[in-house]
LOMAR-651270 format. One record per residue (C-alpha): x, y, z. Coordinates in steps of 0.05 Angstrom, whole numbers, plus 5000, padded with zeros to 4 digits. Layout:
REM residues N
XYZ
...
REM end
This chain:
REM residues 590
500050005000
503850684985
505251165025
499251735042
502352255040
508752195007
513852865016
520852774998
525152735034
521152415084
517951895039
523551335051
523451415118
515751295126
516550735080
517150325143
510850475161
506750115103
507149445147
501149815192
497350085130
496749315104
495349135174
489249715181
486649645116
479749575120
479350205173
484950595124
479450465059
473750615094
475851275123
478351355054
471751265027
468051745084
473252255059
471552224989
463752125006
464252785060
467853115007
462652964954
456853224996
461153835013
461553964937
454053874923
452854634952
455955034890
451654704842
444354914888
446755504903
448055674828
441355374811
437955784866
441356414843
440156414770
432756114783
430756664836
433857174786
428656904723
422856864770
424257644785
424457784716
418757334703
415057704757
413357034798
409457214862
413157294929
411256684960
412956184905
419956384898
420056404979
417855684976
423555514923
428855824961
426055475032
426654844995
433654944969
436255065033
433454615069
438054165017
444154625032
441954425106
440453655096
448053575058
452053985115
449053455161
450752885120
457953145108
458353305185
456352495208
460852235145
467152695175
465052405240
465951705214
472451895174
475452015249
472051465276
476251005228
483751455208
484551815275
482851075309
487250765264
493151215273
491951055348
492650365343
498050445304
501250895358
500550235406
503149795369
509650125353
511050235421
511049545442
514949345373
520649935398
519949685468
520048925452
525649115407
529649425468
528648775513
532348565450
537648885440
544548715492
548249015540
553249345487
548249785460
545550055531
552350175546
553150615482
546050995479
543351335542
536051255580
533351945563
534451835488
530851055490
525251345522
524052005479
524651615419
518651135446
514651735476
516052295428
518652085366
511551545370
507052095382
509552445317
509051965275
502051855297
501352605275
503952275208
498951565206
492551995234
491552725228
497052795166
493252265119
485652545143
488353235120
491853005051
485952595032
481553105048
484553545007
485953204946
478652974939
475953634952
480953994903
479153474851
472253444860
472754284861
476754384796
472253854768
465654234776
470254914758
472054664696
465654444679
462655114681
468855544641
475255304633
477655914620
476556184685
479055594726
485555644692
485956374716
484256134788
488455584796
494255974768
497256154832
497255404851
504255194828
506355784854
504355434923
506854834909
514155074895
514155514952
511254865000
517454434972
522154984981
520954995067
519454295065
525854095050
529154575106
523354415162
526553615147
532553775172
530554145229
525753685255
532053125261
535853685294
530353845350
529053145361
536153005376
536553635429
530053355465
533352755472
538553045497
534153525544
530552845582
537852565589
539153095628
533853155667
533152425675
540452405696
538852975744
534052615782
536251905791
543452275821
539252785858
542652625929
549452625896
547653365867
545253615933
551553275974
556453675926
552154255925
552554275855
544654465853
546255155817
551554835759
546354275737
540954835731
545255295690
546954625641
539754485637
538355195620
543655245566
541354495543
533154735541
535455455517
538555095452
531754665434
527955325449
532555745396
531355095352
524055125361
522555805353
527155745289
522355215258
517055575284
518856185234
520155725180
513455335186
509956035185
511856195119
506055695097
499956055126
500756755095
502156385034
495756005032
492656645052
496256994995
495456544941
487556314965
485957114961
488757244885
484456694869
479057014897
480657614874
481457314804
474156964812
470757634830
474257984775
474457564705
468457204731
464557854727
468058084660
465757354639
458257504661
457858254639
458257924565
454657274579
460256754576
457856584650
451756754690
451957094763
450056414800
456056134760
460656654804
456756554871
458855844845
467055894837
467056254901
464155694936
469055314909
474855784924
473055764993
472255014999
478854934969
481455515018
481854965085
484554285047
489754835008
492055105066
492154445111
498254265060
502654725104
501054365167
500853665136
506853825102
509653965172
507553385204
509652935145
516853215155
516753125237
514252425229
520052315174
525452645218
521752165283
521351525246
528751605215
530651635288
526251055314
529050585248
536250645270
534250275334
529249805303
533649645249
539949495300
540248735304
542148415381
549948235371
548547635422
542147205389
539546495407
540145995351
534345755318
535145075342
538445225410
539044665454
535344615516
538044175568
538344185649
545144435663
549143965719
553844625736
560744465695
563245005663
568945185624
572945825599
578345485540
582446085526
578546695527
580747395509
575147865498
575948725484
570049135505
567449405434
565250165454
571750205499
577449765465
579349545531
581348925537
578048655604
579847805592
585847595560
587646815555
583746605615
583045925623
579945535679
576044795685
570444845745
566944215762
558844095786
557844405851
564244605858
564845465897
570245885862
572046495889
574847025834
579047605865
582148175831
582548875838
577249415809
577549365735
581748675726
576148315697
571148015743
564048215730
566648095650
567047375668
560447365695
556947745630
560547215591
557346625632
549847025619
551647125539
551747835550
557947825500
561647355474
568347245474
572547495418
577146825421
576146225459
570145795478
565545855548
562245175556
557144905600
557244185613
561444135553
556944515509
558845185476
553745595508
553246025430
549045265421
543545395482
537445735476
538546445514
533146425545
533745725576
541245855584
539646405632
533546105664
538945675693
543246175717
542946555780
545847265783
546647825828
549348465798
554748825836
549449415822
543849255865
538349505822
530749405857
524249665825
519550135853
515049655880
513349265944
519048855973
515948175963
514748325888
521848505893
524447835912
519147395866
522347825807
524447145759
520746655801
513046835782
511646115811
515046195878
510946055931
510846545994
514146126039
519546075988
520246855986
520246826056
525346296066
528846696016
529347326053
531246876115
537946596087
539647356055
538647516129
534048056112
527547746147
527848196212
529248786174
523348696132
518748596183
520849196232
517449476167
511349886166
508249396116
513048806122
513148546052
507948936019
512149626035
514549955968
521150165967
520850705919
524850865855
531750445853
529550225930
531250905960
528750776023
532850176036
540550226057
545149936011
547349306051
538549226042
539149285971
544748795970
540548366012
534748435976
537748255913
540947645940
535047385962
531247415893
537047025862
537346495921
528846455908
531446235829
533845695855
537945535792
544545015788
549045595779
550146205821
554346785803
555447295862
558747925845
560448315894
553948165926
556648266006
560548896005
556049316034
554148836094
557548846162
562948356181
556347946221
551248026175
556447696118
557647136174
550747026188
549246906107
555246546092
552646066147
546646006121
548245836048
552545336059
547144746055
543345096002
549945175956
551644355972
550144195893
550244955863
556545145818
558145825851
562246375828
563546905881
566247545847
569747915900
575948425918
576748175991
577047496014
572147116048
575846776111
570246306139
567946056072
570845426042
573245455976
574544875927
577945445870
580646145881
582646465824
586747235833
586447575765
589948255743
588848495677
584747955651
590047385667
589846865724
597047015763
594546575819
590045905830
588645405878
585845235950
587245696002
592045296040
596645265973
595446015959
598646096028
604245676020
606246025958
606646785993
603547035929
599547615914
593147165953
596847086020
598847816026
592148096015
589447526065
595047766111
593348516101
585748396114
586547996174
591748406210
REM end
């Protein structure tokens, strides 16, 4: 189905959007058709009014009473009444079906851009920011709806009305519809000219909001951070300078889009003025009669609405082509990790194995894992210490499939894990982030996050071996308080709890901890230590940590710097060989 309407350079853009026309077809024709029938009925007018006109003016000459021609003209306009209400219920029914359309369109592309963002991996969140995902799914959506809805109502609107208009002109003098519709390409150059330069602003604009609800989105998630510094006054003045540029931008487009109403004005008034005057040249020597005139300028002035809408649909065509150009270049990004086809789905018994890894963050170029290596059997606990930045959380994105390894195999039970299905992969796998990230909801819905079949006892018993049971219930509503945005009102050895707790309620044969106790007291970490030890009896664990865990058993403790094991073994042998391990265990415990 093409494109309705079509502007360069918008029209490739919109292309894009034909999938929704095919879908909406039967609502797209029909409005279609209440255009052209509201149209037709808007048309009818000229020809009784001409009729009326020329009729009343023989029945004065004739000398026909009063009354009769009072009865003829009654009649008549009870006509001219009878077709304004049919063209009023058939524009109803045009927005009953376009604007309803456009609105379902609206919904639908919203979940495609927001399923595609579940998509997409972790590179690409790491390369485009929050503000700018959700502008392009709030504002860049709504004006392209401008573009499926309003836009196409407009266009159609006016091309059945101009057609049906010049028609009936044409019919009556040619002549003189040539001299009316003379200014017309006139229009039409001028309407390409600002087009073209309203394009290009639109992208601009849509790029500095974006960059406008960063900023303020930025602003209020580090709120607390802004007021500690007392940097209030400096976010306020970037803001300002940030909003002042989209208002200069604006207001800019704003002039430019303003050219098109003086010009409609201009252009629809010479053609009036053109009507009144060779019209009545035309009728002085009997080419034309005076309801013939009464005639064209009901036309003109039907024409004067769907000629000058071309400005504003014209506008919105260009918006929605700036908008959707924005919106493709995330739709169109394909996820660099994918599941295959035919991925295999298996339970996983918990061996895994990195086979010579190196892998370079892609928007960085650092390289965080170079020629790691290391066999870890079912059940077995690893503990993975390094320093900040050597490359510990990268080994746990690799175990998710978050990337991939640029060289080098991670197995799971033998299996490269590029062979699973993702989703089952990670159904397996527990994780806790070493950013403890809770969602504004109650506390219980924060632990069952994962686990929709966990049972309440199970969130419970969950929250009992994170040792966050008493804390929880000291609370107004125990589980059913909300925590607010990010769980603000929870201290961070709470989040860390919290989180722990929803990955224990997984229950999955592989745990990965990362960093998930550094925010705990020395007797709170005792207290859950002691507590997961039966529940980890069978579960692979990785614990991702910089400091070292001295009343937790260890079968494998790897120390990494710079991506590269430079230690590995138990902790008695670490000891023995007065290595980079036994002076940080020495340093903690002095």
């Amino acid at each position: 189905m093409p494109n309705i309407p079509t502007f360069a350079p918008s029209m490739k853009n919109l292309a894009s959007l034909n999938k929704y026309f095919v879908k909406y077809k039967w609502r797209l024709l029909l409005g279609l058709l209440f255009v052209a029938i509201s149209s037709k009925f808007a048309v009818m007018p000229g020809n009784i009014v001409r009729t009326t006109l020329d009729q009343v003016k023989q029945m004065v000459e004739g000398k026909i009473d009063a009354g009769t021609i009072m009865s003829f003209v009654f009649r008549n306009g009870m006509m001219l009444l009878g077709l304004a209400l049919l063209r009023g219920f058939f524009m109803f029914m045009t927005r009953q079906t376009i604007i309803v359309m456009s609105r379902h369109i609206e919904y639908d592309q919203k979940n495609e851009i927001y399923n595609q963002y579940q998509r997409l991996n972790t590179s690409f969140y790491k390369a485009n920011f929050t503000g700018d995902l959700m502008n392009r799914i709030s504002e860049d959506v709504s004006r392209v709806r401008m573009y499926t809805g309003p836009s196409i109502m407009y266009f159609s609107n006016m091309m059945t009305i101009t057609t049906l208009c010049i028609v009936e002109m044409l019919r009556v003098n040619k002549l003189l519809t040539l001299y009316v519709i003379a200014p017309l390409p006139f229009l039409a150059l001028s309407i390409y000219y600002v087009n073209r330069i309203i394009f290009k602003k639109s992208g601009k604009i849509q790029g500095q909001l974006s960059s406008l609800t960063t900023t303020a989105q930025e602003a209020y998630s580090g709120i607390r951070v802004i007021k500690s510094f007392v940097q209030e006054n400096n976010i306020i003045n970037f803001f300002n300078k940030t909003s002042e540029e989209y208002r200069q931008s604006s207001i800019n487009l704003s002039v430019t889009e303003a050219v098109y109403f003086p010009s409609m004005n201009l252009f629809i008034g010479l053609s009036m003025l053109i009507t009144v005057f060779v019209g009545g040249y035309f009728a002085i020597h009997g080419r034309i009669s005076t309801g013939n005139i009464a005639e064209f300028v009901i036309y003109i002035n039907l024409l004067m609405f769907p000629i000058s809408s071309i400005g504003m649909v014209a506008s919105m065509t260009q918006r929605a082509g700036a908008s959707q150009k924005r919106i493709d270049e995330f739709l169109l990004t394909e996820p660099d990790i994918q599941s295959p086809a035919d991925g295999i789905k298996q339970t996983l018994k918990g061996a895994i194995a990195f086979n010579n890894i190196t892998f370079t963050y892609p928007h960085t170029g650092i390289t965080a894992i170079k020629d790691f290596t290391l066999q870890v059997a079912p059940g077995e606990k690893v503990a993975i210490i390094g320093k900040t930045g050597s490359g510990k959380s990268t080994l746990t994105h690799m175990l998710l499939r978050m990337y991939d390894p640029a060289n080098g195999t991670v197995t799971a039970d033998g299996v490269d894990l590029k062979s699973f299905d993702l989703h089952d992969l990670r159904r397996q796998i527990a994780y806790t982030p070493q950013e403890a990230y809770l969602f504004s909801d109650s506390i219980y819905n924060n632990i069952k996050f994962g686990s929709n079949d966990a049972t309440e006892a199970q969130v419970k018993n969950a929250a009992v071996m994170a040792d966050l049971y008493n804390d929880i219930m000291a609370m107004p509503k125990a589980f059913e308080t909300v925590i607010g945005e990010r769980g603000v009102m929870l201290s961070g050895g709470q989040k860390q709890r919290m989180v722990l707790a929803r990955a224990l309620l997984k229950n999955s044969p592989i745990l990965l901890l990362d960093e998930c106790l550094s925010a705990v007291d020395t007797t709170t970490e005792q207290t859950i230590l002691n507590n997961l030890k039966d529940f980890l009896q069978d579960k692979t664990t990785f614990v991702i940590t910089h400091r070292i865990f001295t009343t937790w058993s260890f079968d494998k403790i790897i120390v990494i710097d710079h991506g590269s094991i430079i230690e590995q073994g138990t902790h008695e042998e670490l000891m023995a060989l007065d290595g980079h391990y036994a002076k940080l265990y020495k340093h903690q415990t002095s």
